[in-house]
C-alpha positions as CSV (number, residue, x, y, z in Angstrom):
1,X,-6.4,-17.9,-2.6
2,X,-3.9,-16.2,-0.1
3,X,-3.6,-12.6,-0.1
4,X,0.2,-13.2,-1.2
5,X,-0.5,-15.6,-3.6
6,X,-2.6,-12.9,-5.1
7,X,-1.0,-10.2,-4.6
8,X,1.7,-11.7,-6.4
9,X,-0.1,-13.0,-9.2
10,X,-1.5,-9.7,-9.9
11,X,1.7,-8.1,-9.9
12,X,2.8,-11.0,-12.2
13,X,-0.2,-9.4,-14.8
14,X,0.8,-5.7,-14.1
15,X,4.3,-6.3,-15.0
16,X,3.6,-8.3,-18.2
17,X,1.0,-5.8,-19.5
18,X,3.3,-2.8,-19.0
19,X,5.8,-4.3,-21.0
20,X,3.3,-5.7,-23.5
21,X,1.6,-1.9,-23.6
22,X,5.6,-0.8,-23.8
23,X,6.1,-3.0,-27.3
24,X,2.4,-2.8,-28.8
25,X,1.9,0.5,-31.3
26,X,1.4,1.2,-34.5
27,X,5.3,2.7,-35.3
28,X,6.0,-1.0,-36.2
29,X,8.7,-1.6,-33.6
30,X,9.4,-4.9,-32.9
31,X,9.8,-6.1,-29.0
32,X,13.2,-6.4,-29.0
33,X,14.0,-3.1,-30.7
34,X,11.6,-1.5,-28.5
35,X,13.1,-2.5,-25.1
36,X,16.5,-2.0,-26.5
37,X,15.6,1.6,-28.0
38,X,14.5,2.4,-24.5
39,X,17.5,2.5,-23.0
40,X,19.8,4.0,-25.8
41,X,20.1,6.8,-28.4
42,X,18.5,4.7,-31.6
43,X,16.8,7.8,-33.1
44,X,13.1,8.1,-34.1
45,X,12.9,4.4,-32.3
46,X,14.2,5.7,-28.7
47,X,12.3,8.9,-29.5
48,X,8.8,6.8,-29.5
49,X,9.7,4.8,-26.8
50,X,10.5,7.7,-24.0
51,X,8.2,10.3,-25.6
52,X,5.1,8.3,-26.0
53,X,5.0,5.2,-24.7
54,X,7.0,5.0,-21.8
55,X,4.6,8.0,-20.8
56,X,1.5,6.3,-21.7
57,X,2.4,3.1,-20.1
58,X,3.1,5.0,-16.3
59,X,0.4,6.9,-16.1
60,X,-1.8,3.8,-17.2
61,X,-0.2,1.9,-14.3
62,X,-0.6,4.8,-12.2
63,X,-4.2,5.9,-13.1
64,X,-5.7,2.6,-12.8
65,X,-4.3,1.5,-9.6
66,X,-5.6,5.3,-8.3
67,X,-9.3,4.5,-9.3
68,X,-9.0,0.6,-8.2
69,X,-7.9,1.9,-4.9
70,X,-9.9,4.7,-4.3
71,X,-13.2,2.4,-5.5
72,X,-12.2,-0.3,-2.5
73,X,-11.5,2.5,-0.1
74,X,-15.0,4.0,-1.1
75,X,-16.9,0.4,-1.0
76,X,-15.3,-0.3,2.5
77,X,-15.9,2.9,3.9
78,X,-19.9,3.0,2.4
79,X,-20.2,-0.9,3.1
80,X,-21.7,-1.1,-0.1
81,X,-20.4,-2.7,-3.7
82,X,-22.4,-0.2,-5.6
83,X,-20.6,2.8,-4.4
84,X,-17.7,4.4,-7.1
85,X,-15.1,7.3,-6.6
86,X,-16.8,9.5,-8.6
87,X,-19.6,9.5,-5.5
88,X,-18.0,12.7,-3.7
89,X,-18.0,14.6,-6.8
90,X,-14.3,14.7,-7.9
91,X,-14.2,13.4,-11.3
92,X,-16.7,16.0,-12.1
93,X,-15.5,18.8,-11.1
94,X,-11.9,17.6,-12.3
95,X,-13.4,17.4,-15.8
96,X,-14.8,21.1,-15.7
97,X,-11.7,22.4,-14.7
98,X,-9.8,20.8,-17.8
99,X,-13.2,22.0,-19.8
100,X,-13.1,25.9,-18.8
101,X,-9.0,25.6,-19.6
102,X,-10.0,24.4,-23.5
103,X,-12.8,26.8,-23.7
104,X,-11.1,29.5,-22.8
105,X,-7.6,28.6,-24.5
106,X,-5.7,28.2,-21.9
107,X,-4.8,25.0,-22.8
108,X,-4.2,26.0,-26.3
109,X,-1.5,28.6,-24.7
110,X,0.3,26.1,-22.3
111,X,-0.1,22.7,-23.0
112,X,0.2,22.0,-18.6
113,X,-3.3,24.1,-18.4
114,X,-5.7,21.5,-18.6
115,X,-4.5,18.7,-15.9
116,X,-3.6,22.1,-13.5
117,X,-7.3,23.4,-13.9
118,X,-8.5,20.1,-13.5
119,X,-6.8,19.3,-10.0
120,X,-8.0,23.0,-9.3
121,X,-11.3,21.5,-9.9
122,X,-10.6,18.5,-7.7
123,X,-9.4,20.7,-4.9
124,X,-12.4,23.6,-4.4
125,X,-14.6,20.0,-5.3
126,X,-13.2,18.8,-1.7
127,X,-13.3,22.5,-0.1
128,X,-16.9,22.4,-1.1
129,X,-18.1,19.0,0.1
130,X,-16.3,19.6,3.4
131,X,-18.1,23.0,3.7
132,X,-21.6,21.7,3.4
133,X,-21.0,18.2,4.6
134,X,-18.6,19.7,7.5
135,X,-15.4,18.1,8.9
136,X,-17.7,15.6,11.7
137,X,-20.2,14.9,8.6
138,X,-21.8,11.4,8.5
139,X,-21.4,8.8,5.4
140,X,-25.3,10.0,4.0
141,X,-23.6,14.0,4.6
142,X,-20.6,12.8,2.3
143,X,-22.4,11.7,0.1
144,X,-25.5,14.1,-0.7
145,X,-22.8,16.7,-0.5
146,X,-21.0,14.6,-3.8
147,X,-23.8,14.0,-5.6
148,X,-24.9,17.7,-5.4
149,X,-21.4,19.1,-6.3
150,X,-21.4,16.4,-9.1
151,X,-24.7,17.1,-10.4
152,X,-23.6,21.3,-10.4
153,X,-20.4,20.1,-11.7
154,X,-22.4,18.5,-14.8
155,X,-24.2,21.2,-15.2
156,X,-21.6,23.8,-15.7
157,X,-19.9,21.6,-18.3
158,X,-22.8,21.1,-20.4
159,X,-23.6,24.7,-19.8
160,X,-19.6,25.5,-21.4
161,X,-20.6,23.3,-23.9
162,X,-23.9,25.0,-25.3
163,X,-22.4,28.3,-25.1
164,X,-18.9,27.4,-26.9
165,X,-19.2,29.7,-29.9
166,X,-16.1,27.5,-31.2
167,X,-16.8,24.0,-32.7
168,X,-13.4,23.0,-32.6
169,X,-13.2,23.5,-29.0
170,X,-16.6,22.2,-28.3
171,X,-15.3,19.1,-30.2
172,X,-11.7,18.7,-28.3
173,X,-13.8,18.7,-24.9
174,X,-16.1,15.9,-26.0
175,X,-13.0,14.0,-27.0
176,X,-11.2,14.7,-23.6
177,X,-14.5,13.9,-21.5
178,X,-14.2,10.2,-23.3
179,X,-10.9,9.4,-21.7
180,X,-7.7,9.1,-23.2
181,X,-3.9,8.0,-22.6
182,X,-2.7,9.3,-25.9
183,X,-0.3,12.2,-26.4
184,X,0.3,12.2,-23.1
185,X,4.5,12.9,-21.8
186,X,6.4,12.5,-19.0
187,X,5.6,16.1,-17.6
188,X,1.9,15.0,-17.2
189,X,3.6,11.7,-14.8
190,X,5.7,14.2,-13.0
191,X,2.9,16.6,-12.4
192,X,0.4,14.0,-11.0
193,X,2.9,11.4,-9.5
194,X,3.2,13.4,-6.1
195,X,-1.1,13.8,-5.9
196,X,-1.4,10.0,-6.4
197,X,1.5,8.7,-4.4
198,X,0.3,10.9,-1.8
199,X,-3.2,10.1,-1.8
200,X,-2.5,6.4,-2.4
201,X,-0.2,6.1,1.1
202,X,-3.2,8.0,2.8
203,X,-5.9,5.2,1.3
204,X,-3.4,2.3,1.9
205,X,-3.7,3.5,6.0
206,X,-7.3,3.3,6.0
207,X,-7.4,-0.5,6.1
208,X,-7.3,-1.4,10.2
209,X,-10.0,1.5,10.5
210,X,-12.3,0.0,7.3
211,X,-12.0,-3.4,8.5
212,X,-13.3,-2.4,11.8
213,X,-16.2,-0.3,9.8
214,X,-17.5,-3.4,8.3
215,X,-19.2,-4.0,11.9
216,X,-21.2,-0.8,12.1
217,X,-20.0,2.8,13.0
218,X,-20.4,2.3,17.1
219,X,-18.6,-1.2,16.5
220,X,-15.7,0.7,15.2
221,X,-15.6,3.4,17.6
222,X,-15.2,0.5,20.4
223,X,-12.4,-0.5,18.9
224,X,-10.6,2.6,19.0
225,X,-11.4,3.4,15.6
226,X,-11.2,7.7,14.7
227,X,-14.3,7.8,12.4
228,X,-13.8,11.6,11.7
229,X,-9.8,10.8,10.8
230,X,-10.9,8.0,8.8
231,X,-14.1,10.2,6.5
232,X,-11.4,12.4,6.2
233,X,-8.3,11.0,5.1
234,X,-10.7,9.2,2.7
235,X,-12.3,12.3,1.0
236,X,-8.7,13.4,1.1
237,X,-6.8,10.7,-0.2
238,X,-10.0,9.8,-2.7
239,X,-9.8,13.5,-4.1
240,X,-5.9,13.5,-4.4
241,X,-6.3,10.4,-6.6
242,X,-8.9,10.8,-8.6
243,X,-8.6,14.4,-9.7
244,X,-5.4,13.4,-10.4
245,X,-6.5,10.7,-12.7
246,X,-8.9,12.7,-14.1
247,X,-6.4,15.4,-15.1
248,X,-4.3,13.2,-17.1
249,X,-7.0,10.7,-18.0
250,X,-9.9,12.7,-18.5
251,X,-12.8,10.7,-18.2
252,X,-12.2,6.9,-17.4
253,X,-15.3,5.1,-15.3
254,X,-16.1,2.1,-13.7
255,X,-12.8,0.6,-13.1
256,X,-13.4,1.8,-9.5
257,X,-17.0,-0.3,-9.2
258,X,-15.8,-3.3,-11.1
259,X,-12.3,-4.2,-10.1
260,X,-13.4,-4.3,-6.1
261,X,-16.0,-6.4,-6.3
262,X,-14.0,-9.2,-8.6
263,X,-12.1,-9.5,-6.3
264,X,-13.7,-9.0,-2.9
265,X,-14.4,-13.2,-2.5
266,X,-11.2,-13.8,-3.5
267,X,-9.4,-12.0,-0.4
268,X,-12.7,-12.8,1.7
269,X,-14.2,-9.6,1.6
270,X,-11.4,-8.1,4.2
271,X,-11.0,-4.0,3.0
272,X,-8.1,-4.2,4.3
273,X,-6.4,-6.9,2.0
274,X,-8.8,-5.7,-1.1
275,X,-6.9,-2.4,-1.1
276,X,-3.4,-3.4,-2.6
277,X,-5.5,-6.2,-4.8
278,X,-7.6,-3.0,-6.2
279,X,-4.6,-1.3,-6.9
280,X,-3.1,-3.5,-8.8
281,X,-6.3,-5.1,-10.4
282,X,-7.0,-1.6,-11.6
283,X,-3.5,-0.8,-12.8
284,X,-3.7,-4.2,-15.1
285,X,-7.7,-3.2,-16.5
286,X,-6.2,0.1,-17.3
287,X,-3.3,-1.0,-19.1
288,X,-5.3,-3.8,-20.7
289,X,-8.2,-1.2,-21.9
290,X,-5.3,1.0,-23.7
291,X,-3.0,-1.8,-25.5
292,X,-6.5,-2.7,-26.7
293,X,-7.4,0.9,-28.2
294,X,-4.2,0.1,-30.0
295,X,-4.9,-3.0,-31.0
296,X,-8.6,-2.8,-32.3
297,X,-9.0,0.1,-34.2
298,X,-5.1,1.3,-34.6
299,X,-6.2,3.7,-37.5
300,X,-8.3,5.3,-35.0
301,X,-8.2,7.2,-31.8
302,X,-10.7,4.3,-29.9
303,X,-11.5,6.1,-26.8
304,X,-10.0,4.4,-23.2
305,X,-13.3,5.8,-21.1
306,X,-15.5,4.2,-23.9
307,X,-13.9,0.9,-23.8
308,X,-14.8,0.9,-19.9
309,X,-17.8,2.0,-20.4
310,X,-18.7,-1.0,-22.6
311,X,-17.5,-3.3,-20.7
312,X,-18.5,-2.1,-17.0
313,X,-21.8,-0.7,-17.8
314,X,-23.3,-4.1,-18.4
315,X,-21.5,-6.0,-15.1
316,X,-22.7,-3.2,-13.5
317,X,-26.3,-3.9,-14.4
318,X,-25.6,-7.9,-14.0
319,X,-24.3,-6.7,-10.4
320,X,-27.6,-5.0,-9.7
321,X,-29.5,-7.8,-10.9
322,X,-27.8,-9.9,-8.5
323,X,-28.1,-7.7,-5.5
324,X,-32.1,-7.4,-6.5
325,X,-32.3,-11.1,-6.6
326,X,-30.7,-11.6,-3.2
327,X,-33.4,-9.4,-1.9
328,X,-30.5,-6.8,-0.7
């Protein structure tokens, strides 16, 4: 299939689903209604349809297209399909930002504490790895740097955790740590809008420089290619994204791992043109996942980064069944 052609299509899907994840709720308000109720002063209708779902519906589209993207950007730049966001240690150490603010009640006190202590978690996350990994630091240095600041970042949360002498809050961090769109309002899009449209242009300009990549490090540096510009535009750009996803998301994995790779053979493996198709692939599992924690159990509060789980976890392991089979 053409790039277009796909591109297209998938915005076709993202479109459709926002609408649909727009109409579907459990207020009982028809389509029409809905729509109309949007755009006028229809009482406890337009209330629900500007306060809660127009809300939940952007930062799905926005959240999913952040950790599509940033998963291609991280695949192309590791030259590996196994590789995630979460690799540098982001998500982590967004999530124990958000947990120390419900711990200590700051989020309690202002309801804005918890996605502004976790992009403070992103951001010394990023100060962190470039510290021990250094600005010149090779893929393998990027990435034992993540994977120890994850691992610490783990650590401290389950260490916030034991030592919560309230169950209450122990219990609203294990919620949040599952992922969830719900309750969330327009000042959570404004606050993370300008972290992901930032650190999606810097990803989006990556795609020359990853294509190049695909053909070995000294390959790329032939060709021009700025290999320390292009690690660090990516932990950059990778950081902005998903500790902002993280903040207003909590939890949400493998939509990074999974959405890449479906559709890497479609656009011929080319990181370049898997970029925008990641984005919007990831944007449309997102806002799939959360019409269908609506949809299956609307009584209850069905967790979005369980509903990911169950259904990545297992391609995952098919994916490295397959990679074990092809001897690679």
């Amino acid at each position: 299939m053409r790039l277009g052609a796909l591109l297209l299509a998938l915005s076709a899907l993202v479109v459709a689903l926002f609408l649909a994840s727009l109409v579907i709720g459990p207020a009982g308000i028809g389509p029409g209604e809905g729509l109309s109720a949007l755009f006028s002063d229809e009482g406890a209708a337009g209330m629900v349809m500007r306060e809660i779902r127009l809300p939940r519906a952007l930062l799905g589209l926005m959240v999913g297209a952040a950790l599509g993207l940033s998963g291609a950007a991280m695949q192309g730049f590791l030259r590996n399909p196994l590789a995630e966001p979460g690799l540098i240690g982001t998500s982590a150490s967004a999530a124990l930002g958000a947990v120390i603010s419900i711990h200590t009640g700051l989020y309690a006190a202002f309801a804005l504490a918890l996605p502004l202590a976790a992009l403070a978690g992103a951001v010394a996350s990023v100060l962190l790895i470039l510290l021990l990994a250094g600005p010149r630091g090779q893929a393998l240095s990027l990435i034992l740097a993540g994977i120890a600041v994850s691992a610490l970042a783990a650590a401290l949360t389950s260490l916030v955790l034991n030592l919560s002498p309230n169950p209450y809050a122990a219990s609203e961090i294990v919620f949040w740590l599952m992922g969830s769109l719900a309750d969330r309002s327009m000042l959570h899009v404004g606050l993370t809008a300008p972290f992901l449209v930032a650190g999606g242009a810097a990803l989006l300009t990556l795609g020359r420089g990853l294509d190049a990549l695909t053909l070995g490090e000294d390959a790329a540096a032939s060709l021009g290619v700025n290999l320390r510009r292009l690690r660090l535009t990516l932990v950059l750009g990778t950081a902005a994204l998903i500790g902002a996803a993280t903040a207003v998301a909590g939890a949400v994995g493998f939509v990074g791992l999974v959405v890449p790779h479906l559709l890497r053979r479609t656009v011929g493996a080319r990181p370049s043109a898997l970029l925008p198709a990641s984005a919007l692939g990831g944007a449309a599992m997102i806002l799939a996942a959360d019409i269908l924690t609506r949809v299956i159990t609307p009584e209850r509060d069905l967790k979005l980064g369980v509903l990911t789980a169950l259904v990545g976890a297992p391609f995952f392991l098919h994916l490295v069944r397959k990679m074990g089979r092809e001897g690679l």
